[in-house]
Steps between C-alpha positions, in 0.01 A plus 500: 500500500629793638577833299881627465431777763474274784771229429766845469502502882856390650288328778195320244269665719218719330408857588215358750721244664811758524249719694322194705881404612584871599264534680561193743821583487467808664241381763798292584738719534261722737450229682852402575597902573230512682564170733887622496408783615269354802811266586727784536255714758454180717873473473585831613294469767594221628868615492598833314816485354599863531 
């Protein structure tokens, strides 16, 4: 069974997962900025838009 500390989370998650999911999470988000960001060059070279 699992101790008070863990089950006090909004999310049920524990410490470890919290940190597991953050992590992920943020490798995601990289990787859409950094795709966005790749779209956007091609984009404005293909036509600029100022």
């Amino acid at each position: 069974m699992t101790n008070d500390k863990e089950k006090s989370s909004l999310t049920g998650l524990s410490e470890a997962e919290a940190q597991e999911f953050h992590k992920f999470f943020l490798q995601g988000i990289l990787g859409f900025t950094a795709t966005s960001l790749v779209a956007h060059v091609l984009i404005w070279v293909w036509r600029p838009w100022f």
